[in-house]
RODO-2510 file (C-alpha; in nm, 4 decimals, decimal comma):
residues 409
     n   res          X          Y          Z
     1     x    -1,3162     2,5495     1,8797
     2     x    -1,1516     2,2367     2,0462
     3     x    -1,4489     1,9777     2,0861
     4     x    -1,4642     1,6348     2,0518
     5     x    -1,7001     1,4542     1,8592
     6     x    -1,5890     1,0849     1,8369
     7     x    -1,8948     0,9908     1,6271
     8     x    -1,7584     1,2608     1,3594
     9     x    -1,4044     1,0921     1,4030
    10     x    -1,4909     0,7465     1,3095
    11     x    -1,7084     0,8727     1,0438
    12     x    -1,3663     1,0113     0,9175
    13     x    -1,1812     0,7041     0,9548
    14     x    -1,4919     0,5431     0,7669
    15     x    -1,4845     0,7466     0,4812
    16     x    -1,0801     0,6387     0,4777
    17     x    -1,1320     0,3070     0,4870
    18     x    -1,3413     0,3279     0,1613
    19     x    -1,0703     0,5162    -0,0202
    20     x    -0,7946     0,2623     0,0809
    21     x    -1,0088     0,0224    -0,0412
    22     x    -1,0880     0,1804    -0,3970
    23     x    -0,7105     0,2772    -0,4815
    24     x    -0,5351     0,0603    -0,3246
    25     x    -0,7622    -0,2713    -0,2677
    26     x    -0,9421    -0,2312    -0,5812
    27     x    -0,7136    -0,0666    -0,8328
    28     x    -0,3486    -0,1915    -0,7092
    29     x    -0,3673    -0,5003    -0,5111
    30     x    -0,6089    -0,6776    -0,7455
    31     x    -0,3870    -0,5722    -1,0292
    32     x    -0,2269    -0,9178    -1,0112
    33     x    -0,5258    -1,1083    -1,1797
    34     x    -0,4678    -0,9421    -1,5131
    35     x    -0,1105    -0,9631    -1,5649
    36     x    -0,1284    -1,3631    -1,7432
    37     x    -0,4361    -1,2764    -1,9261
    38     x    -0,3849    -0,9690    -2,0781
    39     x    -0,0119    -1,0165    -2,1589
    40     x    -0,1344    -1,3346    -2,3853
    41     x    -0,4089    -1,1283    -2,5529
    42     x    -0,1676    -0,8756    -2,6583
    43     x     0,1113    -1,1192    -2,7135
    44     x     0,3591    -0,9622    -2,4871
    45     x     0,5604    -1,0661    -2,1790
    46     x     0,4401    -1,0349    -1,8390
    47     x     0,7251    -0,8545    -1,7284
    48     x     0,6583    -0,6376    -2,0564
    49     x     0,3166    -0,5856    -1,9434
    50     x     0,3686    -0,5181    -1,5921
    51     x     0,5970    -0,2425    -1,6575
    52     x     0,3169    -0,0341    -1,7037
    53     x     0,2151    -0,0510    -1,3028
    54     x     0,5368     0,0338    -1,2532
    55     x     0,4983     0,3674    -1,4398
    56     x     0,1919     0,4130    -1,2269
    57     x     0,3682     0,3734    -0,9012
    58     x     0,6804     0,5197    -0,9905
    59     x     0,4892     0,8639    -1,1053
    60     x     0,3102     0,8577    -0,8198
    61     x     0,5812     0,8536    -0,5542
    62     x     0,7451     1,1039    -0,7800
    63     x     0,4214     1,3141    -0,7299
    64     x     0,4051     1,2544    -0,3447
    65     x     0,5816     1,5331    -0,2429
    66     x     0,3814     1,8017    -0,4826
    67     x     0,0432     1,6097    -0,3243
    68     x     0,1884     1,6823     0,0152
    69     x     0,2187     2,0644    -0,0525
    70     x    -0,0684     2,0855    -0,2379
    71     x    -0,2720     1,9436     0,0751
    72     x    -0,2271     2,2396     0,2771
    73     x    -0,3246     2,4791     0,0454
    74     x    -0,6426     2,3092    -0,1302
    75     x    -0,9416     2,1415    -0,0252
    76     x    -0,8582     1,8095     0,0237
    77     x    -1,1923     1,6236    -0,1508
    78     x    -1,1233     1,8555    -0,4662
    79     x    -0,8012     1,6852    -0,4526
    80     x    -0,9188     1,3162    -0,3495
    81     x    -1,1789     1,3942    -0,6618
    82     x    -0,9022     1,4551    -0,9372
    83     x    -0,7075     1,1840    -0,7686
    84     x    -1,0097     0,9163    -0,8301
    85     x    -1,0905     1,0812    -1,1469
    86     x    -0,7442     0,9976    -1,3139
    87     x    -0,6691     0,6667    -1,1784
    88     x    -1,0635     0,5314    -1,2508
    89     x    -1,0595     0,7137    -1,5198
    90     x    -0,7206     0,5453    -1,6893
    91     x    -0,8856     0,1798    -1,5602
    92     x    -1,1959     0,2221    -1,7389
    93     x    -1,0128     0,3155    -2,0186
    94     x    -0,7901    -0,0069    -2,0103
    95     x    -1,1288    -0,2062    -2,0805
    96     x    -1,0851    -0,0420    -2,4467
    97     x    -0,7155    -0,0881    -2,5007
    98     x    -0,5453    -0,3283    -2,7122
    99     x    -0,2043    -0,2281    -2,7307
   100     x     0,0817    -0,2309    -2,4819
   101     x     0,1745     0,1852    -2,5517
   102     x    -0,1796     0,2235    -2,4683
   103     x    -0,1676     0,0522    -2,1133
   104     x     0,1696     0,2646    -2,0887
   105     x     0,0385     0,6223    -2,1298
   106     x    -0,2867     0,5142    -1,9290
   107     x    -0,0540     0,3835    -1,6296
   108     x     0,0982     0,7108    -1,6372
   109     x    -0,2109     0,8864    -1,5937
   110     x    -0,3589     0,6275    -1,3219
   111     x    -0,0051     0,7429    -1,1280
   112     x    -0,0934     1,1191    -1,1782
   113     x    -0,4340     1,0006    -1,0121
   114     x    -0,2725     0,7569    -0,7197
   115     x    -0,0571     1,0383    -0,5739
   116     x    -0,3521     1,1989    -0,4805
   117     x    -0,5756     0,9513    -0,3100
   118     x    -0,3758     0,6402    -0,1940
   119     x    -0,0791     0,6088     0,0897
   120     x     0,0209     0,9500     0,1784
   121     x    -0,3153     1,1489     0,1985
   122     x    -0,4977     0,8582     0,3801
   123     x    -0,2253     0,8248     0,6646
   124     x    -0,1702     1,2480     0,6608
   125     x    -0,5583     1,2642     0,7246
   126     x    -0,5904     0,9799     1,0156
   127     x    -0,2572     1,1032     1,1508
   128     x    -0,4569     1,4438     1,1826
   129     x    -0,7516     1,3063     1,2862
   130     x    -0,6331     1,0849     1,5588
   131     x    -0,3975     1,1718     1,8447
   132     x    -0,4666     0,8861     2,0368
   133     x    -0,5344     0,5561     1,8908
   134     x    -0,3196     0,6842     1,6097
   135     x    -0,2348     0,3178     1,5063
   136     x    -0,5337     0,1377     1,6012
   137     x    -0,6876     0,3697     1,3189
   138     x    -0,4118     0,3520     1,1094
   139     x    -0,4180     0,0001     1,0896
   140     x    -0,8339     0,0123     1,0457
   141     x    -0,7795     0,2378     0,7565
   142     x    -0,5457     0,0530     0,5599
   143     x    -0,6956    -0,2873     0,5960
   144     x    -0,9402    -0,2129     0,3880
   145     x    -0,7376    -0,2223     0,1250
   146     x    -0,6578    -0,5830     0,1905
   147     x    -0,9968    -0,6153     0,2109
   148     x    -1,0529    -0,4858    -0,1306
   149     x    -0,7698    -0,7404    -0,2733
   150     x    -0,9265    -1,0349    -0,0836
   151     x    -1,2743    -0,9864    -0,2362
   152     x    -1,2394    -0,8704    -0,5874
   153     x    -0,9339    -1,0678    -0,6685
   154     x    -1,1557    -1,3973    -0,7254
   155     x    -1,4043    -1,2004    -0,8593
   156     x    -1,2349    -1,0247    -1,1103
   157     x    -1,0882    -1,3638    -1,1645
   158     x    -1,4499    -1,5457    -1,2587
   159     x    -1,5065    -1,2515    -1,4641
   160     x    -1,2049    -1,2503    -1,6650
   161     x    -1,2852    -1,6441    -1,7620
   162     x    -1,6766    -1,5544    -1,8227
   163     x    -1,6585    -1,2651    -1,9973
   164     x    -1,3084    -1,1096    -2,0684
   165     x    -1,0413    -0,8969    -1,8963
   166     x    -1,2128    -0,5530    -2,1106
   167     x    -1,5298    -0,6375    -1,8927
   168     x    -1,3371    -0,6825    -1,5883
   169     x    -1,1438    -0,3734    -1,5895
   170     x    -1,4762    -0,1447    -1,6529
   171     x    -1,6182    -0,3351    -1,3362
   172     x    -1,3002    -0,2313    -1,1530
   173     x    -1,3212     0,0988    -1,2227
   174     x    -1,7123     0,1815    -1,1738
   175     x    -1,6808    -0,0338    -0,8150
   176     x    -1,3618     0,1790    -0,6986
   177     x    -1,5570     0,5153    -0,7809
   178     x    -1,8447     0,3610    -0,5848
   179     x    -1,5812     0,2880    -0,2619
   180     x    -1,4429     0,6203    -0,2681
   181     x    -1,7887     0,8738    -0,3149
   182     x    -1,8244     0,9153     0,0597
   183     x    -1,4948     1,0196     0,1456
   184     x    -1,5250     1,2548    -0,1924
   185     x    -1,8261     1,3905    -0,0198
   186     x    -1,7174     1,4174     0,3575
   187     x    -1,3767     1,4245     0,4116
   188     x    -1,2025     1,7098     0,5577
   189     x    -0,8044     1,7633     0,6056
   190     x    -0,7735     1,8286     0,9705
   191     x    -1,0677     1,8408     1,2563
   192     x    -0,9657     2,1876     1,3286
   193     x    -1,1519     2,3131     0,9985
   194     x    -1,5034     2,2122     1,1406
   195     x    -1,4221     2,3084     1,5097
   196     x    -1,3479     1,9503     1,6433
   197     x    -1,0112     1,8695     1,8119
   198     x    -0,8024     1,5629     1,7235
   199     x    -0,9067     1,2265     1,9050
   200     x    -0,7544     1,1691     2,2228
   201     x    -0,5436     1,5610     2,1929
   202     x    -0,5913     1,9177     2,1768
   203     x    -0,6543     2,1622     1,8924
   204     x    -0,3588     2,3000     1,6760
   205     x    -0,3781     2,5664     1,4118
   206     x    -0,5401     2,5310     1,0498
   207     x    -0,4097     2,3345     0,8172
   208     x    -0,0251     2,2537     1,0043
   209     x     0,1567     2,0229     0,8771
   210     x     0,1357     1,7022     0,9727
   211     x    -0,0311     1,6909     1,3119
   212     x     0,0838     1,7539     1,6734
   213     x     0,4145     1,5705     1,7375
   214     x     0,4368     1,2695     1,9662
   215     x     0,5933     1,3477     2,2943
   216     x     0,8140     1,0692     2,3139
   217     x     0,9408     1,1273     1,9615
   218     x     1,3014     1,2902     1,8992
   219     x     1,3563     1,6006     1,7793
   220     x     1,5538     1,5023     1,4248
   221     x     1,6511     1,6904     1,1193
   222     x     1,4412     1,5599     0,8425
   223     x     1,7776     1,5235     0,5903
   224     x     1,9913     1,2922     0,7781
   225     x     2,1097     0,9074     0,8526
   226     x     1,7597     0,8326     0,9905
   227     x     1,5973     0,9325     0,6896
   228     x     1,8287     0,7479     0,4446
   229     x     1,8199     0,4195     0,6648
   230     x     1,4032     0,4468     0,6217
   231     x     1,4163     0,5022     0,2803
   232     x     1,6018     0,1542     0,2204
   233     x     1,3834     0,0156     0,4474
   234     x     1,1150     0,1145     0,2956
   235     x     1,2879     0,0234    -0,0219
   236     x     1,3453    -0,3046     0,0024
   237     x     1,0186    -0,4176     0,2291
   238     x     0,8097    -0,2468    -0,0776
   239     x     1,0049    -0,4868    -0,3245
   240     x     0,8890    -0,7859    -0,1442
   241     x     0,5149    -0,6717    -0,2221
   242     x     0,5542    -0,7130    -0,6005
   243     x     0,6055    -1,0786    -0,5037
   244     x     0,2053    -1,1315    -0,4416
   245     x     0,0750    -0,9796    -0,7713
   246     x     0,2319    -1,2714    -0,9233
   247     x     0,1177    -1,5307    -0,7501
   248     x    -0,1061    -1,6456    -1,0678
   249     x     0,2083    -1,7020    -1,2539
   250     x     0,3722    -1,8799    -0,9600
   251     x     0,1058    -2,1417    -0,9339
   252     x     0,0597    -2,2081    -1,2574
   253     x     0,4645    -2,2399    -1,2730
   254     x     0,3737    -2,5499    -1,0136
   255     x     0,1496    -2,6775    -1,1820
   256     x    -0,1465    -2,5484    -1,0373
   257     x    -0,5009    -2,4619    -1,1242
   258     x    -0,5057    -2,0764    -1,2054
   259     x    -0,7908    -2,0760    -0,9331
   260     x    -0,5464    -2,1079    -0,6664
   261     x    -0,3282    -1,8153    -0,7605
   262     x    -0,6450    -1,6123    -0,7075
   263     x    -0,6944    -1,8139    -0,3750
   264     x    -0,3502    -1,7483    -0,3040
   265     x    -0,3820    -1,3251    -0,3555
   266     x    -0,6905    -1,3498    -0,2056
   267     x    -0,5296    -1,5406     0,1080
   268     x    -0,2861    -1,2533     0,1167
   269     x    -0,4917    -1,0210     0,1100
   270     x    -0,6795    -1,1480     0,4192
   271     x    -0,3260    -1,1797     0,6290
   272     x    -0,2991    -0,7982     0,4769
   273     x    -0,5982    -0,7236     0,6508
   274     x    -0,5249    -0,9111     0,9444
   275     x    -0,1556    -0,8016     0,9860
   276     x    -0,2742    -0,4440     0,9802
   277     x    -0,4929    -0,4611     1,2322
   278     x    -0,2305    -0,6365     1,4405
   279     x     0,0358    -0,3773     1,3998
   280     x    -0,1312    -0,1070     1,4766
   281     x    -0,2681    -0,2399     1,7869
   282     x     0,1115    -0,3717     1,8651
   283     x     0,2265    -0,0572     1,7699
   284     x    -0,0118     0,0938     2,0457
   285     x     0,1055    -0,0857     2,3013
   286     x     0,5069    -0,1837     2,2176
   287     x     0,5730     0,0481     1,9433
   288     x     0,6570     0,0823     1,6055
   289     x     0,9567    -0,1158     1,5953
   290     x     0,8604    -0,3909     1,7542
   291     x     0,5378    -0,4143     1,5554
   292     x     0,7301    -0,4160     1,2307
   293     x     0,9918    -0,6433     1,3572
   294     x     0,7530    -0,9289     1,4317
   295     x     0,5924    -0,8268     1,0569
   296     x     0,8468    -0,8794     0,9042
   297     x     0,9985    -1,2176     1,0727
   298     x     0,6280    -1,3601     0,9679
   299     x     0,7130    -1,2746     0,5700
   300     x     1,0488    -1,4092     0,6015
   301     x     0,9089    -1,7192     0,7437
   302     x     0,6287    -1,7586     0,4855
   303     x     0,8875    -1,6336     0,2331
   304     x     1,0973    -1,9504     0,3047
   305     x     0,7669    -2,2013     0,3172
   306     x     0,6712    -2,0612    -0,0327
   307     x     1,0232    -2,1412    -0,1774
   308     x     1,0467    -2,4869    -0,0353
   309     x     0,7196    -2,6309     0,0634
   310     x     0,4867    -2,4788    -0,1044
   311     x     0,5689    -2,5968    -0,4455
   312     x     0,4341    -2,9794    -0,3280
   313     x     0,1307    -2,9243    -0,1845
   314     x    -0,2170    -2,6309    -0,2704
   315     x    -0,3043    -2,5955     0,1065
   316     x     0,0312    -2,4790     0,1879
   317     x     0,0742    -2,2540    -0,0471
   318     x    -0,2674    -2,0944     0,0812
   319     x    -0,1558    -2,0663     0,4281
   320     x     0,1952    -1,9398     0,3609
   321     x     0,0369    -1,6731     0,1159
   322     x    -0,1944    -1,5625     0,4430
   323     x     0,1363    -1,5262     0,6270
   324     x     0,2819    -1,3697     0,3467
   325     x     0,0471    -1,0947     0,3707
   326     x     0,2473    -0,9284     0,6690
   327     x     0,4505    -0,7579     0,4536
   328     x     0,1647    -0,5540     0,3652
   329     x     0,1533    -0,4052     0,7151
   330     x     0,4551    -0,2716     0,7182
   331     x     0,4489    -0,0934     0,3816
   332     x     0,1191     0,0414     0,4703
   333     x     0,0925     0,0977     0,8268
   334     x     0,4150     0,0784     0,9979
   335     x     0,6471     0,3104     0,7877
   336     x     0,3901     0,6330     0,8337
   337     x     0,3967     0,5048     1,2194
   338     x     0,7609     0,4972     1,2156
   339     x     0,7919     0,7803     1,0453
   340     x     0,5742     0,9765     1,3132
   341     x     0,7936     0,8086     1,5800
   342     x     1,1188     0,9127     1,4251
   343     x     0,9983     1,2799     1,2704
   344     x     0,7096     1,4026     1,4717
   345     x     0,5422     1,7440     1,3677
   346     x     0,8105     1,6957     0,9946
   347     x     0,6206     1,3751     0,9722
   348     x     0,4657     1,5034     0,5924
   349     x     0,7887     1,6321     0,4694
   350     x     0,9971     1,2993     0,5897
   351     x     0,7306     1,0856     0,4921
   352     x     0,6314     1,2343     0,0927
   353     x     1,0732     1,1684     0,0875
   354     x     1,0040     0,8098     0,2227
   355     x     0,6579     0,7408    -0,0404
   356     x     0,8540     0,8246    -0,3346
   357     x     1,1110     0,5209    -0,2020
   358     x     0,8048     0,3038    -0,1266
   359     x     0,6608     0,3425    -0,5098
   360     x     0,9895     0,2870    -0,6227
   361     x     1,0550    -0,0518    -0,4773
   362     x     0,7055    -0,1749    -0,5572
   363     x     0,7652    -0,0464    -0,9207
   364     x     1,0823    -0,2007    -0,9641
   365     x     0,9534    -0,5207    -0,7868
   366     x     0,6315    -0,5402    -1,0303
   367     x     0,8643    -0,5738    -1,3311
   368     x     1,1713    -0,7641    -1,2336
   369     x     0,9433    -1,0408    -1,1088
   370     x     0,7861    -1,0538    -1,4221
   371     x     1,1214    -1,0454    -1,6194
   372     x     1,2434    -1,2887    -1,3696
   373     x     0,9907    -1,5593    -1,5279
   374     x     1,0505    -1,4233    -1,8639
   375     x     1,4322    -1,5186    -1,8291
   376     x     1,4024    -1,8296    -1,6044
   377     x     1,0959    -1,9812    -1,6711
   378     x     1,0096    -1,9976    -1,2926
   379     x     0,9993    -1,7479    -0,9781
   380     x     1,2680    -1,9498    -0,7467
   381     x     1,5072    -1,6156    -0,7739
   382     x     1,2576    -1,4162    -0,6700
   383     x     1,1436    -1,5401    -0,3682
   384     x     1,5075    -1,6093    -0,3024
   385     x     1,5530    -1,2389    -0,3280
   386     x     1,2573    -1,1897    -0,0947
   387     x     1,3741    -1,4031     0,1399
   388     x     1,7500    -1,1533     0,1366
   389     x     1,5685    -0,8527     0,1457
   390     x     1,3898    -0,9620     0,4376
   391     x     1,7231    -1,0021     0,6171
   392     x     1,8569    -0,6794     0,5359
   393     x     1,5216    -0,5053     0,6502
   394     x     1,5941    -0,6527     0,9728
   395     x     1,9240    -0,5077     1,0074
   396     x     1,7639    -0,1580     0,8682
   397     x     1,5464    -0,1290     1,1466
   398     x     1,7740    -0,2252     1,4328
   399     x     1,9638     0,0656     1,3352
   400     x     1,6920     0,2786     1,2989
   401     x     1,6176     0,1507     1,6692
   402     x     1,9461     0,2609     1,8272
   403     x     1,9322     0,6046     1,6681
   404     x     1,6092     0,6667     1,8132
   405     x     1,6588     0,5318     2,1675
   406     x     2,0404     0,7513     2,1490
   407     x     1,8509     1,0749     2,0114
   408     x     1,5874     1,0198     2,3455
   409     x     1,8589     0,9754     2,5488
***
């Protein structure tokens, strides 16, 4: 009991990387491309129609806690498998569907599916896995799903204009099932339960909770003023995300060839994969806070180019979408880091309390952007509201900051 086996490690993080790139490259962050499409076909609103990924997130981070629990008491591929099962399941089924209840009920059941194989089980598993490197292969693991939004976004795109959005959806659905087979197949909760120690650490008893606890974290309770100023955080840096899915519409409110709304997702997705990678390298080497802080200072910044730039010129809007993409990084990678930092060995309770918060915003986010347009005609209140949440984030996590350093002290 206790050895390392680094090849068996990465295989892990491998087998991650392909299910952060089914549920959440695939299934969420190209999600954007059917919104305008669809919507006309069934003669609805976008906001209208986007409510029903809202249903899907919002279930989901409901669920997050029950997945939590229900990791450490079943295998976790049997869970990945009925997590895959529902939300490829309710995609494929969205090829047939031609009214709005429909997409409703199936976004409920894609949510059922997402709280089993997105966020919270990838990070719980690497956070296992890895003791050192922890966001090196955090950051890995999650880019992949930016990877997933950068390449099937202008696919999905060229198929929706060849063929229609029902053909498009069944190709989204067989190529996430395809992504996530290998970790279906191989993955295994902690390294303990095939003999193997964590990477870079020692071996801890089957199935705890959430991993050995950094040394340099506090010692906090997991219901407290730390907890509450995360879950805003992560409440308001999640909202900014729903900005991206509508990029479509935002071009085309410019003026612009729908192409370069794909370009533009697709451009965020690449700073999503690149941002990821940077933070959890940063995060490495000046921690958490400091990694997000620079995150987010890069989405205000593009934030403010997309509101008053962008509008005048393609190439700009391209570049300040890639910058955009930051945001990404610290939804997906930083809060489970900072989470870790600030909770240690509670790190699954605290953080299934802070995923429900994180489904939430992007829920909320999804459809008020959409209802935004309906009401306005454009998207200038939205990023304005970006741009403000931004801000307050900022603030968030300098108090977060001095809590930490005083409970070290």
């Amino acid at each position: 009991m206790g050895k390392q086996s680094t090849f068996r490690h990465w295989t892990t993080l491998a087998a991650c990387c392909g299910i952060a790139a089914s549920s959440i490259g695939m299934l969420t962050n190209s999600a954007g491309v059917f919104y305008s499409p669809v919507a006309a076909a069934l003669e609805v609103g976008r906001g209208a129609f986007a409510l029903h990924t809202s249903l899907c997130t919002l279930l989901a981070g409901f669920l997050s806690p029950v997945a939590a629990r229900l990791m450490k008491k079943f295998p976790i591929r049997l869970l990945l498998t009925i997590g895959i099962l529902f939300s490829c399941g309710s995609t494929a089924l969205m090829s047939v569907t031609h009214s709005i209840w429909g997409f409703y009920v199936l976004g409920l059941a894609k949510g059922i599916g997402f709280a089993f194989c997105t966020l919270m089980p990838i990070t719980t598993i690497i956070g296992n896995w890895f003791e050192a490197r922890r966001g090196m292969a955090t950051g890995i693991a999650l880019a992949f799903s930016g990877l997933g939004g950068a390449i099937f976004s202008p696919m999905l795109t060229s198929l929706i204009q060849s063929a229609g959005w029902e053909k498009a959806y069944l190709l989204s659905a067989v190529i996430s099932v395809a992504l996530a087979l290998p970790g279906l197949l191989t993955l295994h909760y902690t390294p303990e339960e095939i003999g193997l120690a964590p990477y870079g650490g020692r071996p801890r008893p089957l199935r705890q909770e959430s991993g050995k606890a950094d040394k340099t974290a506090p010692k906090v309770n997991v219901i407290g003023p730390a907890l509450w100023f995360l879950c805003f955080l992560t409440l308001f840096n999640t909202a900014i995300t729903g900005i991206a899915q509508h990029f479509p519409g935002i071009s085309e409110s410019w003026g612009m060839a729908s192409q370069v709304g794909a370009a533009m997702i697709s451009a965020g997705m690449v700073g999503n994969i690149v941002s990821k990678l940077l933070i959890g390298v940063l995060s490495d080497k000046i921690g958490p806070f400091a990694a997000c802080r620079t995150m987010m200072c890069t989405n205000l910044a593009a934030l403010t180019i997309l509101l008053l730039v962008a509008p005048r010129a393609s190439a700009v809007a391209l570049a300040a979408a890639f910058f955009y993409g930051a945001v990404y990084s610290v939804s997906a990678t930083g809060l489970p880091l900072l989470t870790r930092r600030l909770f240690g060995e509670n790190y699954a309770s605290a953080f299934s309390v802070v995923t429900l918060f994180t489904n939430t915003g992007s829920a909320f986010s999804l459809t008020i952007v959409g209802l935004i347009y309906d009401l306005t005609g454009g998207y200038t209140l939205a990023l304005i509201g970006g741009i403000l949440l931004d801000c307050a984030n900022l603030v968030l996590l300098s108090l977060l900051s001095r809590r930490e350093k005083a409970a070290s002290v």
